[in-house]
C-alpha positions in Angstrom: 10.6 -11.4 -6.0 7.0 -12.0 -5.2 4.8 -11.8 -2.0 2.0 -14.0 -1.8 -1.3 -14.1 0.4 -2.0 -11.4 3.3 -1.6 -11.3 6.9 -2.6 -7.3 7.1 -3.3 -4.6 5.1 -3.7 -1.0 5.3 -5.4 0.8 2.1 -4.2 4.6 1.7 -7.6 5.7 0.9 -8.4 7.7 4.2 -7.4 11.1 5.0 -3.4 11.5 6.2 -2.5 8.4 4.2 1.6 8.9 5.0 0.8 8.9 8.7 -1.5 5.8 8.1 1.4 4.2 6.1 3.9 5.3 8.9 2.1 3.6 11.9 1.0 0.7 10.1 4.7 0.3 8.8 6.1 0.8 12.8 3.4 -1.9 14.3 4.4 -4.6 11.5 8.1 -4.3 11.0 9.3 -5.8 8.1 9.1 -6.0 4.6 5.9 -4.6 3.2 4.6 -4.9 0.0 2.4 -2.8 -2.4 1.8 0.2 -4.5 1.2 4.0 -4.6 -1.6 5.2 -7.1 1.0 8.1 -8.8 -1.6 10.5 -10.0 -4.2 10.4 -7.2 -1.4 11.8 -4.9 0.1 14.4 -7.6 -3.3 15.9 -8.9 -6.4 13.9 -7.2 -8.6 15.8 -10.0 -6.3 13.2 -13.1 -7.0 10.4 -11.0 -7.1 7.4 -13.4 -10.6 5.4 -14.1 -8.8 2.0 -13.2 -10.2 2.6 -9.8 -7.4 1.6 -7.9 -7.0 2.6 -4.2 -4.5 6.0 -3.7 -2.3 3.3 -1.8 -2.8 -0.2 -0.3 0.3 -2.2 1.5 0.3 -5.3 3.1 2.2 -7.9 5.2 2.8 -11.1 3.3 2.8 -14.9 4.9 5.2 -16.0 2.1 7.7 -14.5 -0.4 9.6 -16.2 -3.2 12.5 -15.2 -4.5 15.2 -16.1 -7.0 
C-alpha cells in the first residue's frame, strides 16, 4: 500500500502530541498515514540524530494498492 502527495499534515513535534494526533485525526476522518519517532516518545534524552519529527501524519490525495 502506498499513499502519495498531501492534502494535510499535522507534525507531533509540539507539546500534547496524542491530543494533537486525536483532533487532527476527528477533523479528517479517514485513513491517515505516517510514523511515530519510537525513541523520542520512550526516552526524549536517546532521541536518534536522524532528526526526524517525534511524529508527523498526513491525509493523502491518492493511495495505491495491490
Amino acid at each position: 500500500m502506498l499513499a502519495a502527495g498531501c492534502k494535510r499534515a499535522v507534525s507531533l513535534n509540539q507539546p500534547d502530541p496524542f491530543d494533537r494526533l486525536k483532533k487532527f485525526s476527528v477533523e479528517n476522518p479517514g485513513w491517515l498515514f505516517g510514523h511515530f519517532n519510537y525513541p523520542a516518545f520512550v526516552n526524549p534524552k536517546t532521541a536518534d540524530n536522524i532528526e526526524f519529527e517525534n511524529g508527523f501524519f498526513f491525509l493523502f490525495p491518492k493511495l495505491f494498492y495491490r
